[in-house]
Rosetta silent file (secondary structure, phi, psi, omega in degrees, C-alpha in Angstrom):
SEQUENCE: XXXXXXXXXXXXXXXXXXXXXXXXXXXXXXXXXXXXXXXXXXXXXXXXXXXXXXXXXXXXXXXXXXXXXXXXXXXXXXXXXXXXXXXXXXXXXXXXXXXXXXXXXXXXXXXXXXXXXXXXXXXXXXXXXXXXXXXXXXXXXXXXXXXXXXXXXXXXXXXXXXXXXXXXXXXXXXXXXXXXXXXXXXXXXXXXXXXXXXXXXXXXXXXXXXXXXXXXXXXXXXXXXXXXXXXXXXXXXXXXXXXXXXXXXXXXXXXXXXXXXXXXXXXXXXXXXXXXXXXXXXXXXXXXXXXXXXXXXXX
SCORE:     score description
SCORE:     0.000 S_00000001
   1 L     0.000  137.356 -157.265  -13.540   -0.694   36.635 S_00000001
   2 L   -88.280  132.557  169.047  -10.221   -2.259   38.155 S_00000001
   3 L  -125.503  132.807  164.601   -7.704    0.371   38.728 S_00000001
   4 L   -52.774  126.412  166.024   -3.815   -0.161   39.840 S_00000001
   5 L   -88.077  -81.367 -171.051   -3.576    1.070   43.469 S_00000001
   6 L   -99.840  105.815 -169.438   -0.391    0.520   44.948 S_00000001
   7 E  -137.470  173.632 -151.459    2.102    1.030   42.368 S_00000001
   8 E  -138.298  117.976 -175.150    6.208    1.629   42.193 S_00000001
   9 E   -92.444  133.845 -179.649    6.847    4.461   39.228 S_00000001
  10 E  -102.642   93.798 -178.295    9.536    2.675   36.827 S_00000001
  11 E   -52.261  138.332  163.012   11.390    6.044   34.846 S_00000001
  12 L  -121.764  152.886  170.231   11.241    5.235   31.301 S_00000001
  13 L   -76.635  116.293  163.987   12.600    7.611   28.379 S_00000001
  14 L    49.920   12.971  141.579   10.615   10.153   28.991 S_00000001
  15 L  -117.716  149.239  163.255    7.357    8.376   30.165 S_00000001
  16 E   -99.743  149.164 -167.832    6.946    6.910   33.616 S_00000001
  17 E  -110.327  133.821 -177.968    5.293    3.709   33.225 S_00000001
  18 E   -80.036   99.789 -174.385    3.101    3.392   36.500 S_00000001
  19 E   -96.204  138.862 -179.206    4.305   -0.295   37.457 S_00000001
  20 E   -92.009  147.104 -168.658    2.455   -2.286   39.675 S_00000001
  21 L   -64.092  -31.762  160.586    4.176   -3.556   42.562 S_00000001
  22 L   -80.666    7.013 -179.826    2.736   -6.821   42.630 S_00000001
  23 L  -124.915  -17.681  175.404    3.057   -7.679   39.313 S_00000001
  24 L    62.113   25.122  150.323    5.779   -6.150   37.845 S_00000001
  25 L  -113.772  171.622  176.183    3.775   -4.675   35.016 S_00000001
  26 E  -121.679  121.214  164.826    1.718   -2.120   34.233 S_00000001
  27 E  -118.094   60.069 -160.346   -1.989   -3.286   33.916 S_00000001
  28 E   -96.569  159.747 -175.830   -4.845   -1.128   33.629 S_00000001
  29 E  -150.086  122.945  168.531   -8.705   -1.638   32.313 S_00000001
  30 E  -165.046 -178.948 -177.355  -10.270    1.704   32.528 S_00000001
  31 E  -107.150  160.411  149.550  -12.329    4.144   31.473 S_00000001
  32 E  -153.531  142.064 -150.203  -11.271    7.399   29.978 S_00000001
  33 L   -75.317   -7.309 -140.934  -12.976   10.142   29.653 S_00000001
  34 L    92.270  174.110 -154.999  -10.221   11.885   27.213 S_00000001
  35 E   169.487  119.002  171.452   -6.993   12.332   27.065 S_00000001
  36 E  -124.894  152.960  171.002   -3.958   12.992   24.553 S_00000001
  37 E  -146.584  145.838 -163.111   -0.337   12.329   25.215 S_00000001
  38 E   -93.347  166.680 -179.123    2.091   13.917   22.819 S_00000001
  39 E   -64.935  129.457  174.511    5.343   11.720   21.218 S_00000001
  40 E  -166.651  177.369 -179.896    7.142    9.859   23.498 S_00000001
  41 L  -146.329 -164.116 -163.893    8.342    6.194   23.743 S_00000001
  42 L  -161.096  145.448 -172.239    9.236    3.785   26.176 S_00000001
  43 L   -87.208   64.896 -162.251   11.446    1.528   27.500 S_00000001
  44 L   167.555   53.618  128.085    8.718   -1.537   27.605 S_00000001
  45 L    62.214  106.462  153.230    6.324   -3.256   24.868 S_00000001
  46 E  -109.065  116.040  177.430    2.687   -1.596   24.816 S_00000001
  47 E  -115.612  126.952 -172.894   -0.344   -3.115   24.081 S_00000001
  48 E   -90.122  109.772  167.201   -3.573   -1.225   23.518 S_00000001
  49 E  -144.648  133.374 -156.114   -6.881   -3.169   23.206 S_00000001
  50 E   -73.721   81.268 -175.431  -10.193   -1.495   22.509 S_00000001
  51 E   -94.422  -27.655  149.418  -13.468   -2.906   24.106 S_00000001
  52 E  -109.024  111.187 -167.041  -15.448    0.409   23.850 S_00000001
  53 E   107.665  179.253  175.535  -15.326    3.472   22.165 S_00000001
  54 E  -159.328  138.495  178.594  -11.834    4.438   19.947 S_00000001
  55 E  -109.755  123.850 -177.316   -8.307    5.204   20.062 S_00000001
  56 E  -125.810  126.081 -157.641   -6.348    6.823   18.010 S_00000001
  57 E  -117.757  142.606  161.161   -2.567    6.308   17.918 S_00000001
  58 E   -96.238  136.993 -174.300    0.173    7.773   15.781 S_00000001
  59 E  -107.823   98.987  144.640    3.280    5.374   15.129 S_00000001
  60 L    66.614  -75.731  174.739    6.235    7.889   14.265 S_00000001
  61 L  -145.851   28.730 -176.893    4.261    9.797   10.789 S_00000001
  62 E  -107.981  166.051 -174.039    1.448    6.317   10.525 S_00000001
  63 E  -164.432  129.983  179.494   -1.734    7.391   12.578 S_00000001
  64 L  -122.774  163.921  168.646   -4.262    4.262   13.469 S_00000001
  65 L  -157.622  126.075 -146.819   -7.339    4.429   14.728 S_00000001
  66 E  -102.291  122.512 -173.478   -8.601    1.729   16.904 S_00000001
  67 E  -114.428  177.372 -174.756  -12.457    0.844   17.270 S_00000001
  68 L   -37.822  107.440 -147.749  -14.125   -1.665   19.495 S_00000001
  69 L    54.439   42.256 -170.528  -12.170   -4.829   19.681 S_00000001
  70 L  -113.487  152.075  179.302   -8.976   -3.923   18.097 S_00000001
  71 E  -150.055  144.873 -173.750   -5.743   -4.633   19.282 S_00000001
  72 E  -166.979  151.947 -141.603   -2.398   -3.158   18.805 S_00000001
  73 E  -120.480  112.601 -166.205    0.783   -3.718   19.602 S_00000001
  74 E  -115.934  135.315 -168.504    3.846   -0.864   19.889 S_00000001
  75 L   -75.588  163.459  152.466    7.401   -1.993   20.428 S_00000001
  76 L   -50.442  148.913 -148.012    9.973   -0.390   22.724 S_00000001
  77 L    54.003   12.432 -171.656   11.370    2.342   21.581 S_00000001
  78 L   -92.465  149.149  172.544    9.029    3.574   18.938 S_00000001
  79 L  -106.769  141.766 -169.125    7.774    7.063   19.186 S_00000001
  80 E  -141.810  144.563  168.709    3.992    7.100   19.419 S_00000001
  81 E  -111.003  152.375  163.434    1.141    9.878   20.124 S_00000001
  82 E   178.660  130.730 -178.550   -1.947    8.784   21.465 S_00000001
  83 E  -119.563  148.296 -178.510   -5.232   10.403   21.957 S_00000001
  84 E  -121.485  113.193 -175.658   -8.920    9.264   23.235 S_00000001
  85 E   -88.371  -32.704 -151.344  -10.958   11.671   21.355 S_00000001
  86 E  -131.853   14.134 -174.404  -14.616   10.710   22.111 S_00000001
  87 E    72.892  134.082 -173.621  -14.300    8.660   25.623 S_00000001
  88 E  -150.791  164.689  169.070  -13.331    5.165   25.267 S_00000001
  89 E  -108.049  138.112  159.416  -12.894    1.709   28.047 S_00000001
  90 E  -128.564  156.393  172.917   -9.306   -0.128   27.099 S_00000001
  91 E  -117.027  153.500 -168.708   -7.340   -2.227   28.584 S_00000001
  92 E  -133.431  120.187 -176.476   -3.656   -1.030   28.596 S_00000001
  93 E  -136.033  130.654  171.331   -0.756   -3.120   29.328 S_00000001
  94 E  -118.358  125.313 -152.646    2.980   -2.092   29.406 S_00000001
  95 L  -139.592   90.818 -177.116    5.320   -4.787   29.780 S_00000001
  96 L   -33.248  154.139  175.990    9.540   -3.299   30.802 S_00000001
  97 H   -78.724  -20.229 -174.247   12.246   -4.424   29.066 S_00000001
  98 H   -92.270  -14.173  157.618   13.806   -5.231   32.072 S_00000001
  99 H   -43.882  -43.734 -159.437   10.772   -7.374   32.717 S_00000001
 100 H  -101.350  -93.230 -176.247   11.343   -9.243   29.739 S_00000001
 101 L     1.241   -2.808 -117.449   15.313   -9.083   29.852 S_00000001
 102 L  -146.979  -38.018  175.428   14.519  -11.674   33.027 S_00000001
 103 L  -128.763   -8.629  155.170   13.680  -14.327   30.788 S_00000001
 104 L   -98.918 -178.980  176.468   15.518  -13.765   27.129 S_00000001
 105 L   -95.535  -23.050  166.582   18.937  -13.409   27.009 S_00000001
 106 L  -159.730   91.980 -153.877   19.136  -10.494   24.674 S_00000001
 107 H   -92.041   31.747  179.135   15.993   -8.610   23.858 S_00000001
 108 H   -53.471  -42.504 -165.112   18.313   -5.549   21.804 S_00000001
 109 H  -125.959   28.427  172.111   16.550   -6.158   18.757 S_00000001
 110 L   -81.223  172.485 -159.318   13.188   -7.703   19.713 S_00000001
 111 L  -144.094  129.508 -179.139   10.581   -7.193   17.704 S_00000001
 112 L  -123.320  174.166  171.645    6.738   -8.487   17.656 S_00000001
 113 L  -136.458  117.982  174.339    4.260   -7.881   14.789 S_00000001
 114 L  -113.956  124.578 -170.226    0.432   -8.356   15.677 S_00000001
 115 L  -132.369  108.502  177.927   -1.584   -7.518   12.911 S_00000001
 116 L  -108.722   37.277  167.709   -5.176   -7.390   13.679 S_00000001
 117 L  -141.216   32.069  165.360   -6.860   -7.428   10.400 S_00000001
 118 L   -77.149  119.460 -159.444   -5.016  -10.356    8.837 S_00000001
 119 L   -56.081  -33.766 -171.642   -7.437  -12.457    6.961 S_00000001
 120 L   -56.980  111.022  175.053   -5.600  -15.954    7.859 S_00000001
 121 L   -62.573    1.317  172.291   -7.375  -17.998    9.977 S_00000001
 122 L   -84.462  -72.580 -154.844   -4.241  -19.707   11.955 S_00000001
 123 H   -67.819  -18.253  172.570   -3.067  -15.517   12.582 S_00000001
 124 H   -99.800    5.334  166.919   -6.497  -14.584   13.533 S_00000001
 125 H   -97.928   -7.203  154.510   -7.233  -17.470   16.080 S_00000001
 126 H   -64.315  -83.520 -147.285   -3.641  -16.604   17.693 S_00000001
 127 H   -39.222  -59.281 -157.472   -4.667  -12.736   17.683 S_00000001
 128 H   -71.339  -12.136  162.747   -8.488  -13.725   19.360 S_00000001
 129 H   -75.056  -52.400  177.283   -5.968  -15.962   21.933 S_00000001
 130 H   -56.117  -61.306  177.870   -4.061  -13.065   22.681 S_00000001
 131 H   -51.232  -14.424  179.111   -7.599  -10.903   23.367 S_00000001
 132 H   -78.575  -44.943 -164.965   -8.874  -13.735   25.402 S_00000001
 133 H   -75.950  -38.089  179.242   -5.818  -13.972   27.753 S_00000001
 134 H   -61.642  -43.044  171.379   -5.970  -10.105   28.345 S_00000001
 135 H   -40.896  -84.063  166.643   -9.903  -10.634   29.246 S_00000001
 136 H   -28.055  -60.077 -171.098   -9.047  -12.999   31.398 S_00000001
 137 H   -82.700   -1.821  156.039   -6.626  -11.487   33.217 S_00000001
 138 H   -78.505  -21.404 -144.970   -8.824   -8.227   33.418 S_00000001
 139 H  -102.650  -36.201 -173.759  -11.736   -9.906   34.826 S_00000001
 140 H   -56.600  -43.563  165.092   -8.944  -11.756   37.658 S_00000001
 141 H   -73.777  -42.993  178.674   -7.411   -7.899   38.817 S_00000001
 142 H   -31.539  -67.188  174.557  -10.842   -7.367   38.814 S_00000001
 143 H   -50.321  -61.469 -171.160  -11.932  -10.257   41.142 S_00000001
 144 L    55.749   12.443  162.332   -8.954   -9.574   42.948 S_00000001
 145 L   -22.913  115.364 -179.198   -9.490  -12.432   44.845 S_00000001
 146 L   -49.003  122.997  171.550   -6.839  -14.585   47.332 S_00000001
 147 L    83.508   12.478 -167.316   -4.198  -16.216   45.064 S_00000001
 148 L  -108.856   65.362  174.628   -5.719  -15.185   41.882 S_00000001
 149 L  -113.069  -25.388 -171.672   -1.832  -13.355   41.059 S_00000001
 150 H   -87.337  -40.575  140.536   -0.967  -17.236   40.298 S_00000001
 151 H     0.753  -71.014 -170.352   -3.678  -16.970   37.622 S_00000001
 152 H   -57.039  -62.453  155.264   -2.858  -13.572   36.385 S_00000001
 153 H    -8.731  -75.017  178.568    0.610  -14.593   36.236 S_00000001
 154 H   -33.181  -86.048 -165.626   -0.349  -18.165   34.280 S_00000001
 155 H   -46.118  -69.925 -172.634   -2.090  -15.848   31.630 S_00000001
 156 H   -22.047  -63.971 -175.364    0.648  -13.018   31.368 S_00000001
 157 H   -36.242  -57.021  179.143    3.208  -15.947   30.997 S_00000001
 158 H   -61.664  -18.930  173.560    0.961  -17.569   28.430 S_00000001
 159 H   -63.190  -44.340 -144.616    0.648  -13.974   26.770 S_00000001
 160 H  -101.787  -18.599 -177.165    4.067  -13.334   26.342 S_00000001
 161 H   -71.736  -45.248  154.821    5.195  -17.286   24.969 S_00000001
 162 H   -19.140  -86.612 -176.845    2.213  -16.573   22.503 S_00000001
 163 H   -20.933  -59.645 -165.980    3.795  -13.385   21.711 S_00000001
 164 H   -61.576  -64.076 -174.112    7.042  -15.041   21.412 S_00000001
 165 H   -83.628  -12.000  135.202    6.352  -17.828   19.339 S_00000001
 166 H   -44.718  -51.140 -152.595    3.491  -16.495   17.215 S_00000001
 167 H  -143.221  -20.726  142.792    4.384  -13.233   16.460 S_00000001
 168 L   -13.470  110.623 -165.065    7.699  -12.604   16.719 S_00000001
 169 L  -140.940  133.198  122.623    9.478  -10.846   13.687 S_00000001
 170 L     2.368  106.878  164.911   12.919   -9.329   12.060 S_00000001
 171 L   -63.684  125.873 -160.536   13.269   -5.757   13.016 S_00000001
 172 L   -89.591  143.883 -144.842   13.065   -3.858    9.838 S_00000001
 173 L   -56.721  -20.770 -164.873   15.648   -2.771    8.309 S_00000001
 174 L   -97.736   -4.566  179.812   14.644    0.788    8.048 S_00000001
 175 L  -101.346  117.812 -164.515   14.328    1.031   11.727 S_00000001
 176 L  -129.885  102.635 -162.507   17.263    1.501   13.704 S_00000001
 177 L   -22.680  132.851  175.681   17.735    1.640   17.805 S_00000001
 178 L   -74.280  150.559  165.414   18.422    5.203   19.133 S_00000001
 179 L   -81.820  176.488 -162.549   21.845    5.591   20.486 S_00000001
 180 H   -82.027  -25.392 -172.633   22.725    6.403   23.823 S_00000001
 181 H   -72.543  -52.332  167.292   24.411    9.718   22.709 S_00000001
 182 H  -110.355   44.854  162.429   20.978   10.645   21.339 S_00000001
 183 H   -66.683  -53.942  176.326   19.095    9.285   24.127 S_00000001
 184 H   -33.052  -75.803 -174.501   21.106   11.388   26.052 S_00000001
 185 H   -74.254   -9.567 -179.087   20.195   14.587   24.339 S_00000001
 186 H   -93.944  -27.547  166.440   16.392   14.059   23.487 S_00000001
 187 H   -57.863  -40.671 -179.499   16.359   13.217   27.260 S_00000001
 188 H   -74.708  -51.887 -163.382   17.892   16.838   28.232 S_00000001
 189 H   -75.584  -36.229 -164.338   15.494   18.745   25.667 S_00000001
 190 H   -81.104  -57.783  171.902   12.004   17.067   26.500 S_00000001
 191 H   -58.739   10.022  170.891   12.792   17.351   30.270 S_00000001
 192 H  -124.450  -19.968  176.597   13.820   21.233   30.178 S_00000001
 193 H   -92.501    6.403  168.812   10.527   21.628   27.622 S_00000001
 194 L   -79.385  -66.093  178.463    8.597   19.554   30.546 S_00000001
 195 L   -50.122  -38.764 -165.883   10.076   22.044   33.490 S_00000001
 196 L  -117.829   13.307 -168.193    9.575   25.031   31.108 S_00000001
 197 L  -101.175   16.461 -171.947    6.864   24.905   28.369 S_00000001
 198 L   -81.657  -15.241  174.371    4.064   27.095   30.552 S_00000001
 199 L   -61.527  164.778  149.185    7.142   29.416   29.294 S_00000001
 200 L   -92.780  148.210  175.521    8.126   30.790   26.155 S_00000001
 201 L  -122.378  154.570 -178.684   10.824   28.693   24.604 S_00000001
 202 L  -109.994  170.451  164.461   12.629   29.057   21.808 S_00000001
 203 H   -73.509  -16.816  176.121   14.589   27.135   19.195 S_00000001
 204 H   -69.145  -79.767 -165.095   17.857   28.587   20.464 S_00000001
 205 H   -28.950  -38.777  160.589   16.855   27.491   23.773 S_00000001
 206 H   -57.924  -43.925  174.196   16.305   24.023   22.840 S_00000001
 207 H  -100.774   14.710  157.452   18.968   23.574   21.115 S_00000001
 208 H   -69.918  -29.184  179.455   20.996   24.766   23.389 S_00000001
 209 H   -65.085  -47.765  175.806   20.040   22.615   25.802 S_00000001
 210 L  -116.889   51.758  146.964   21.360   19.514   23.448 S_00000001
 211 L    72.259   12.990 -144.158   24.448   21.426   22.680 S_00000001
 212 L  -105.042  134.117  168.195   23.156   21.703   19.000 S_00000001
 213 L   -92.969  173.586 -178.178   23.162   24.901   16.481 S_00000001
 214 H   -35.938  -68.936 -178.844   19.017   25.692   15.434 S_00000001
 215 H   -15.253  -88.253 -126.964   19.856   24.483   11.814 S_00000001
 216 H   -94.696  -24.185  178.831   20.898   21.007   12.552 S_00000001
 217 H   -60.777  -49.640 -170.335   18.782   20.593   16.129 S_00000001
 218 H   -72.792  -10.988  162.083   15.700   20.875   14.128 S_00000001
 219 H   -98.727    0.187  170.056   16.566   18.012   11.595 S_00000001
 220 H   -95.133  -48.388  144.835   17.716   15.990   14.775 S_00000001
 221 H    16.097  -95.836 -165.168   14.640   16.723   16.216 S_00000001
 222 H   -76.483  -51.313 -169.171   12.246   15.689   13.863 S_00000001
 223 H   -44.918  -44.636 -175.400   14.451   12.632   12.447 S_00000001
 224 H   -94.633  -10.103  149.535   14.433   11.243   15.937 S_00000001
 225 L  -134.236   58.745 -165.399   10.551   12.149   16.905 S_00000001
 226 L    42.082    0.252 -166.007    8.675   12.021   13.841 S_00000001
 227 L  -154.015  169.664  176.778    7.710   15.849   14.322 S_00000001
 228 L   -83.959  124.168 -152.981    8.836   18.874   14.773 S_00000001
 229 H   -48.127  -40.080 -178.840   10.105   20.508   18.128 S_00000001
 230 H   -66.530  -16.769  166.086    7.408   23.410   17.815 S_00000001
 231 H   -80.117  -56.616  162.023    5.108   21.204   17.408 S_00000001
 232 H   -28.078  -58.084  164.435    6.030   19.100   19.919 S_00000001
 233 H   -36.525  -47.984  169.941    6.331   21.735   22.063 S_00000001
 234 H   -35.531  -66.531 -168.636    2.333   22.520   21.346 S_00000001
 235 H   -55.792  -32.495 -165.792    1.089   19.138   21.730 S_00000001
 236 H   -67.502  -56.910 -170.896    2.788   18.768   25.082 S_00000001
 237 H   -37.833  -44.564  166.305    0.936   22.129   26.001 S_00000001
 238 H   -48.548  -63.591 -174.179   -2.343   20.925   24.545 S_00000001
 239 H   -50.602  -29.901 -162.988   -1.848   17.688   26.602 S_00000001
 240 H  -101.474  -33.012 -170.045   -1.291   19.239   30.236 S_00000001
 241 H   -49.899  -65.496 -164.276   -4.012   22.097   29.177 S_00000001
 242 H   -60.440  -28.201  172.413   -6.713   19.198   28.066 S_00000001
 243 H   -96.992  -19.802  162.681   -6.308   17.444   31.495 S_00000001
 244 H   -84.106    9.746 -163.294   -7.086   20.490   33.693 S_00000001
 245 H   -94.248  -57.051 -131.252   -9.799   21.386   30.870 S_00000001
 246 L  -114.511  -25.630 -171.865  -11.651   18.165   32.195 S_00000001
 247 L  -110.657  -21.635 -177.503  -10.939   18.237   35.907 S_00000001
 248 L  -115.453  165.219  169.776  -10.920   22.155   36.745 S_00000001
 249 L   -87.690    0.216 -161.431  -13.485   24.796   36.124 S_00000001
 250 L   -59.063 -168.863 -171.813  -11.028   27.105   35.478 S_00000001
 251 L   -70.798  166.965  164.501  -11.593   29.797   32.343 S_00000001
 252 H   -78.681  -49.677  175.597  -10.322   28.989   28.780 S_00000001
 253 H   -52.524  -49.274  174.324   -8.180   31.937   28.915 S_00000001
 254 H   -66.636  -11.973  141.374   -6.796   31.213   32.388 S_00000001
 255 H   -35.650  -67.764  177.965   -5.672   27.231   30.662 S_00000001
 256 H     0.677  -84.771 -154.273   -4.209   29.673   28.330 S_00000001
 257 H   -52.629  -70.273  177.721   -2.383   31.787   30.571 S_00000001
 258 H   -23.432  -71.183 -162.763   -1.498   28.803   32.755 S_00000001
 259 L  -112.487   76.164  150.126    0.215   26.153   30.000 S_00000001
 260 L   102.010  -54.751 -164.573    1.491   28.750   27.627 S_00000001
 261 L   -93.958  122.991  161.480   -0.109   29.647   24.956 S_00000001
 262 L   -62.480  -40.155 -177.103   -0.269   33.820   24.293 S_00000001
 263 L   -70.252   99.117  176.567   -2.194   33.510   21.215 S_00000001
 264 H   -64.752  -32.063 -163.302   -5.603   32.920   21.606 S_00000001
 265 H   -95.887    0.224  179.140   -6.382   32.460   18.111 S_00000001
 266 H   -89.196  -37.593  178.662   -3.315   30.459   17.202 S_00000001
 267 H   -43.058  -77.150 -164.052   -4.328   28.386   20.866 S_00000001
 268 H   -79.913   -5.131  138.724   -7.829   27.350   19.331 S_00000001
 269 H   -54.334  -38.634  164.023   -6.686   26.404   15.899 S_00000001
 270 H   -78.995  -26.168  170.123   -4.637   24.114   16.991 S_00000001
 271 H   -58.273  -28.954  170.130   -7.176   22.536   19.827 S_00000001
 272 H   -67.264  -31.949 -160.049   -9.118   22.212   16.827 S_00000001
 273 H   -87.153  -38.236  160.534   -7.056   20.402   14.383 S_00000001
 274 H   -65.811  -26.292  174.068   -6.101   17.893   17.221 S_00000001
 275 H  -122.821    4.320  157.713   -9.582   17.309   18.670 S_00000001
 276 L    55.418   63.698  167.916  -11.603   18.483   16.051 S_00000001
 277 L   170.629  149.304  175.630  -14.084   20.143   18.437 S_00000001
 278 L   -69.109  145.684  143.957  -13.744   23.468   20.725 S_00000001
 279 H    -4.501  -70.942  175.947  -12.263   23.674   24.357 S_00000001
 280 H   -53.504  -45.073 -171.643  -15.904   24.416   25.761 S_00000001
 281 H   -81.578  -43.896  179.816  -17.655   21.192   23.843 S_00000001
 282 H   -37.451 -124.248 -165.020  -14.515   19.102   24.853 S_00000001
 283 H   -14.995  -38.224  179.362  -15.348   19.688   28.612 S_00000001
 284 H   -88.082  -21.244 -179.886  -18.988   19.294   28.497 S_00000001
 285 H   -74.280  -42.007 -168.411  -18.899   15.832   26.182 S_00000001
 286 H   -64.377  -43.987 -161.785  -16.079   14.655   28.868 S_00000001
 287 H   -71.706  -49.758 -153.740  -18.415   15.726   31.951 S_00000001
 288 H   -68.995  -52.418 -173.831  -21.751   14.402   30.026 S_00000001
 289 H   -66.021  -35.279 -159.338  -19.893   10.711   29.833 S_00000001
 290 H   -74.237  -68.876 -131.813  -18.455   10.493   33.977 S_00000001
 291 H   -69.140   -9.242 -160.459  -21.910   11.474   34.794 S_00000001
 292 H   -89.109  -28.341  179.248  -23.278    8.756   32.431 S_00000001
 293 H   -82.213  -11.819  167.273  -20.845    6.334   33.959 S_00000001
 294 H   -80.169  -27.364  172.079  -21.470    7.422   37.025 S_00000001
 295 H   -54.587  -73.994  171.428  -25.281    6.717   36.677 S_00000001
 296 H   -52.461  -10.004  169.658  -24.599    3.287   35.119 S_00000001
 297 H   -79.540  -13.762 -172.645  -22.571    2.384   38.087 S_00000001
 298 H   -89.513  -29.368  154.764  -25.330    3.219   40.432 S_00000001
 299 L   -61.080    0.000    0.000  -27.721    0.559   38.938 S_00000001
């Protein structure tokens, strides 16, 4: 499975998008084993497309859930969750604004719409065009082969004029670009609840941080990232907890301890109601697939 090596991290609000240096994208085909990341956005066009296995993404309070040869497409700036509950292979492409900015002249309000269960047979031989061109250009990082970047390149290009001319849309009306004032401040609270959540934090504390009383932080909050900061606050916990859950042996209680949570029994209500399975079966289903992929790689 092709994995980005040598890459250049490109800061994003509040994701880093791993970019690769020769491409000036982000372009991954991988396996993963599980995984959740909590609401966040991006400075950059993301496209998700599902060849094994299923992903399930929340757009802002919509929750999709993507099975084998689905594709889906989330604009810059939208806040999105996304989890791989059951092990899945995808290919994942992130594509900067400043990327794009390179070749329109003012990408403020673009907007694409891919809709990949539209019945029309013009929009679903464009969609199966799009899925082709990604294919391609997975099988090409793959190859990795002298010269085959003027390839990759060809497709990407042809990807994004598609995009352009295809799929293209009116940004809708009900959706409206955050401002820089509260870029500004959802950047100071998620980066002091990044530095700080193995802590306890509070709602003062938070909204102190973006200058805010409780009252009015917590309807700024949620209005600008579909959810609520304690929740937020959870998910993130859940999220750094759930990736040493899969890579360390440590205890469940010593996750606990580690990212946060005091409560054990408020801790494993909520691991349930996001992964709908316990901490202990989580780790052994995650374990039981590497070893299966490690098997099939050895044949």
């Amino acid at each position: 499975m092709s994995q980005i090596i040598q890459r250049n991290l490109h800061q994003t609000r509040k994701e880093t998008i791993a970019v690769s240096a020769d491409k000036q994208i982000r372009f991954d085909a991988a396996v993963d084993h599980g995984s959740f990341s909590p609401s966040h956005w991006h400075e950059a066009i993301e496209i998700i497309y599902v060849l094994e296995g299923t992903a399930v993404v929340t757009l802002f309070d919509q929750t999709v859930t993507l099975g084998p040869g689905q594709l889906l497409l989330i604009n810059s700036g939208l806040v999105h969750a996304s989890r791989c509950p059951s092990g899945n292979r995808t290919i994942l492409v992130q594509i900067p604004d400043k990327f794009l900015s390179a070749c329109l002249s003012d990408i403020s309000r673009l907007w694409f719409s891919v809709d990949d269960n539209c019945t029309d047979p013009g929009v679903q031989r464009d969609v199966q065009h799009l899925k082709d061109l990604l294919l391609d250009m997975m099988h090409l990082q793959e190859s990795a082969r002298p010269g085959y970047l003027f390839s990759f390149n060809k497709d990407l290009f042809e990807f994004l004029e598609l995009l352009y001319q295809k799929f293209l849309r009116e940004m809708p009306g009900d959706y409206q670009p955050k401002s820089t004032r509260v870029l500004s401040r959802l950047d100071a609270v998620l980066d002091y609840t990044h530095q700080n959540y193995s802590s306890q934090i509070t709602l003062r504390n938070a909204a102190g941080v973006a200058a805010l009383q409780p009252e009015y932080f917590c309807r700024f909050f949620r209005e600008n990232m579909g959810t609520t900061y304690l929740q937020y606050l959870n998910d993130y916990r859940l999220s750094r907890l759930y990736r040493d859950l899969l890579v360390t042996d440590l205890s469940i209680r010593e996750l606990e301890e580690r990212h946060g949570f005091s409560n054990d029994k408020l801790f494993h209500k909520l691991f349930r109601e996001r992964f709908h399975t316990t901490p202990l079966q989580a780790r052994k289903t995650a374990r039981r697939l590497e070893r299966s992929e490690k098997d099939s790689s050895a044949t």
